[in-house]
Steps between C-alpha positions, in 0.01 A plus 500: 500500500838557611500571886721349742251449780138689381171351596334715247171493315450480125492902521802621762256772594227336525258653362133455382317346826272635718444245817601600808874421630595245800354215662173469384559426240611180678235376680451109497883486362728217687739701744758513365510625168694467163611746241221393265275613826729834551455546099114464473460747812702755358336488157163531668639844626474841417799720460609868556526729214833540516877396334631221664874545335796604668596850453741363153208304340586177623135307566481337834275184549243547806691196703856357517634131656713265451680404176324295236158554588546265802213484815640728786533301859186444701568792732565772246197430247361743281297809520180448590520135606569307788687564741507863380878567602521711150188683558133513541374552139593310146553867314600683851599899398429435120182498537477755769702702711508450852248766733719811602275529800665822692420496895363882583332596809559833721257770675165487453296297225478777315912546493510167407214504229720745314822271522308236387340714162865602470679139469210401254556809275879385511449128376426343794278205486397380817476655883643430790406647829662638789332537845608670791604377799170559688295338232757207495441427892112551454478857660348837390639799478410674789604181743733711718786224429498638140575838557791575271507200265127582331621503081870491612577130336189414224144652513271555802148300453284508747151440358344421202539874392869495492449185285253649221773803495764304455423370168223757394575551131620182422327172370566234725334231264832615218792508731603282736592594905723316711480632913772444691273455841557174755297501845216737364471369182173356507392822611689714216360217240137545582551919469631409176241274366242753607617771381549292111133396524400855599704673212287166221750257519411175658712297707550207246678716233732638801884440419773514760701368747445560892809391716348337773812349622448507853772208598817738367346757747591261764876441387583818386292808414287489883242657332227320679166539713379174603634168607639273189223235515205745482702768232493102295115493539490852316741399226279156463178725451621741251661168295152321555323829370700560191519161413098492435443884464801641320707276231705772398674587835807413662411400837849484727818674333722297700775699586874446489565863460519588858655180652790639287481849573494385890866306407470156360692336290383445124426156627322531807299731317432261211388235770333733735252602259443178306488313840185780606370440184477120555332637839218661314467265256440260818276731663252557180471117475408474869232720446378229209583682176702259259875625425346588140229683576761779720860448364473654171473850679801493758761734404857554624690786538903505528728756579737584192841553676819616456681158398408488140525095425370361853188676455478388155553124649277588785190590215571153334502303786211640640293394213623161492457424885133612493439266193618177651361588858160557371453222272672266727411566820185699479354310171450809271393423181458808310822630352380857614522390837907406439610767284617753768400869430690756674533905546910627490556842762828618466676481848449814704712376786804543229480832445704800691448818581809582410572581147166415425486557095688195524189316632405490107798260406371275765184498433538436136701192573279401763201544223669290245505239749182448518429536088778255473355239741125530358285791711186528463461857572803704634485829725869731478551639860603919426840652569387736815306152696798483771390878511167541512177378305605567115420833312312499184870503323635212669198290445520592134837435422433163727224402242732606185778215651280257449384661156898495386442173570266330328531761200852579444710128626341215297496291866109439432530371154656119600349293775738447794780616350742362740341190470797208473763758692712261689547736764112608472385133562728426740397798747134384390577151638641613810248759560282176500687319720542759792096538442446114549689507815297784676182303376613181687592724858128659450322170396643365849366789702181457367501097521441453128322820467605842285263668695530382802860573463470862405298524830747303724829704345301828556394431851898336603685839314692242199379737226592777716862371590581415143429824365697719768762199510560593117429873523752533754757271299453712164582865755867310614566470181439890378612606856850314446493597118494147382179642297524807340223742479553810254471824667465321864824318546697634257503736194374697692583823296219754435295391839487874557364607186154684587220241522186461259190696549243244721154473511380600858184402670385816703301494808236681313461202293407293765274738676271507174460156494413495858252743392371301218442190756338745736239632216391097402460390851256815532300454188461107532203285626676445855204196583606378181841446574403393865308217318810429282784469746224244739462282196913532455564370846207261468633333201856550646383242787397222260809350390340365187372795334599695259600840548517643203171603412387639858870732463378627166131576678713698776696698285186583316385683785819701518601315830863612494780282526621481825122455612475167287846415662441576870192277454685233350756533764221475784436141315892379414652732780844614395879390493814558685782344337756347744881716430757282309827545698 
């Protein structure tokens, strides 16, 4: 076999096998592997139906490196084994394509159901949920603070009602949901789980991913209800429940997304949301669980921005920090636990309102990104977002990006494809570095502690600083020109062409689903849910207990979600976060 630099198998496509891709394959395998290790994973894989030439014939071997068939360097590996750095599975997109998981929520549940049907009948293969903002601080619709914003950013839920609507229709034991929910989510998990065992399917078969990320609320997105040390104690309980009740779920989707979008660097948020994911990783083992028995279900999810090879570097790094830190310092074991999963969102802060059909370029670099640095499942933010929520159109011709894609550009068919770049690995190794350094200034705060250090930089403002430090460096530099944004800063030609057609929320909307909450609070067992929100705050009060179970009881009852919360509240009380100057 004449290749230059192929790892390839006996058959350059692989064929013929039918075990599973990735890291289990592993299990019980020294740490760091060996080609022979890569090889034997790969065979025991099963692979797509589909022609992994280039466009001229030329067969392409499933992995490249360096010449001769020698071992790559310690820190760049191979697929599948440690330390990760060229992605999570031996086989990665050969053997299946990453999750185009499109993020729809507007109106009521009903609005949304029908986005939701739509995306599937257009080849989408996972969901992703968008609240509004009343559900994402814990309050109903007809709280007089939400007047006006009821559907306006995601989907109003107020009750289990709006949940069982919501996803009427569809089987939730054959797709898979990810909810983009942070101070409630306990609450918006249990509605969930009921309404899955209500419509047959029982919790255990349940596939997702709930965010959960409470810390990032702190530093960037201020999307909180409660203090930080009790909004832990509810991200402990629903880690503590999965881990025995539900194998299949993703308990914390620890979130990098919106650290950028608030204005980090691609480095601070690299560390940001590895260094909270050390925190929870901490916290979970507090509570007694063994780093096994939990860290196979974290998940990540990065933004995908604008500056094509850093966030390529960014991806690669990621997966190689989490590797060492949890074998080394927290004593994983199981190579699930190290091989970093993550979800890819294209960048919303990068798009403009003006000339916004241009918002498709970006977002198909941004996309290929994240395919080129290893996604796990990949959501394409739509033209008109800078607008307005995205019309049935946009959303579409989001989805068909990513379909171009992995269909029509042959990136899926080699493993880390940039693999071996100089320039790659060199932004990889100083995406590293500037990580390492963040993790040293937060390991002091917290006196040897990730978690204790997430709570001390919250509490002094450091997160806080860094981000608007670097958000207001990045507007200098567009302000002076020294970055260039099309159709903002220059080329600015055709900014007064008419504007798409947007997808409004009418006031109407919102009044129906006020209706909607008004018509379950009538017809429900009111002692019942008296009885339900008493056992809430009781269980609240006991520090050891698990939650879980007596929210799932609660929303049962229909108690709505800002009842569960103001309860919860009357337990935790509530924050004020002290202004960053």
């Amino acid at each position: 076999m004449r290749y230059a630099r192929p790892y390839a198998p006996k058959d350059l496509k692989g064929g013929g096998a039918t075990r599973r891709a990735g890291i289990c394959e592993n299990r019980g395998m020294a740490a760091r592997g060996s080609h022979e290790d890569w090889q034997a994973a790969f065979d025991g894989a099963p692979v797509r139906d589909a022609d992994f030439d280039t466009m001229s014939g030329v067969p392409l071997a499933p992995l490249y490196g360096p010449p001769g068939g020698a071992e790559p360097p310690d820190g760049i590996g191979w697929p599948g084994q440690y330390p990760y750095t060229r992605g999570p599975y031996a086989s990665m997109y050969r053997s299946k394509l990453w999750t185009m998981r499109m993020f729809a929520g507007f109106g009521t549940a009903l609005d949304t159901n029908q986005r939701f049907r739509e995306l599937l009948a257009a080849g989408g293969t996972g969901l992703s949920t968008a609240f509004d903002l009343p559900t994402l601080m814990g309050r109903d619709s007809d709280d007089v603070l939400c007047e006006g914003e009821v559907g306006k950013c995601g989907v109003a839920v107020d009750t289990l009602a709006d949940m069982e609507d919501l996803f009427a229709g569809i089987d939730l034991g054959a797709v898979t949901t990810s909810m983009t929910i942070n101070a409630p989510a306990a609450v918006i998990f249990a509605m969930y789980i009921a309404t899955a065992e209500k419509g047959g399917v029982a919790r255990a078969r349940l596939g997702g991913t709930l965010q959960n990320d409470i810390l990032k609320e702190y530093q960037a997105q201020k999307e909180f209800v409660f203090p930080p040390r009790p909004s832990m104690r509810l991200v402990r309980d629903t880690i503590t429940y999965c881990a025995a009740e539900m194998p299949r779920w993703n308990t914390i989707s620890i979130s990098g997304y919106h650290i950028r979008e608030a204005g980090s660097t691609a480095a601070q948020e690299l560390a940001f949301t590895l260094g909270n994911g050390f925190a929870y990783v901490e916290l979970a083992r507090a509570a007694g669980l063994p780093v096994d028995a939990f860290a196979p279900r974290l998940s990540f999810f990065f933004n995908a921005h604008i500056d094509f090879f850093e966030e390529i570097a960014k991806y690669r790094a990621a997966r190689r920090i989490w590797a060492r830190w949890l074998q080394d310092r927290y004593g994983a074991t199981d190579p699930r636990s190290m091989a970093l999963r993550f979800h890819t969102q294209t960048a919303g802060v990068s798009l403009t309102a003006q000339q916004p059909e241009i918002n498709i370029a970006r977002t198909a670099i941004e996309a290929l990104a994240g395919v080129l640095g290893g996604t796990q499942s990949l959501h394409t933010n739509s033209m008109d977002e800078a607008l307005a929520l995205p019309t049935e159109k946009a959303a579409r011709i989001a989805l068909r990006t990513q379909q171009v894609i992995a269909h029509e550009t042959g990136v899926a068919n080699v493993a880390d494809p940039l693999g071996g770049s100089w320039f790659v690995e060199a932004l990889t190794d100083e995406m590293e570095r500037q990580a390492e350094e963040i993790f040293a200034h937060v390991l002091d705060l917290g006196e040897g502690s990730m978690l204790e250090g997430a709570y001390r930089g919250i509490e002094e403002g450091w997160f806080q600083g860094k981000i608007s430090e670097s958000s207001y460096e990045f507007e200098r530099k567009v302000q002076s020109g020294r970055r260039i944004v099309v159709g903002v800063n220059d080329f600015t030609e055709g900014n007064d062409e008419d504007q798409l057609d947007l997808l409004k929320i009418t006031a109407e909307q919102e009044q129906l689903q006020i209706k909607r909450l008004q018509a379950v609070k009538a017809d429900r067992d009111t002692d019942a849910v008296a009885r339900a929100l008493a056992d809430v705050r009781a269980v609240a009060a006991d520090p050891e207990a698990n939650l879980m179970p007596t929210l799932v009881a609660a929303v049962g009852t229909y108690a709505t979600e800002g009842e569960i919360m103001a309860t919860l509240a009357d337990v935790f009380g509530t924050y004020i976060e002290t202004p960053v100057i």
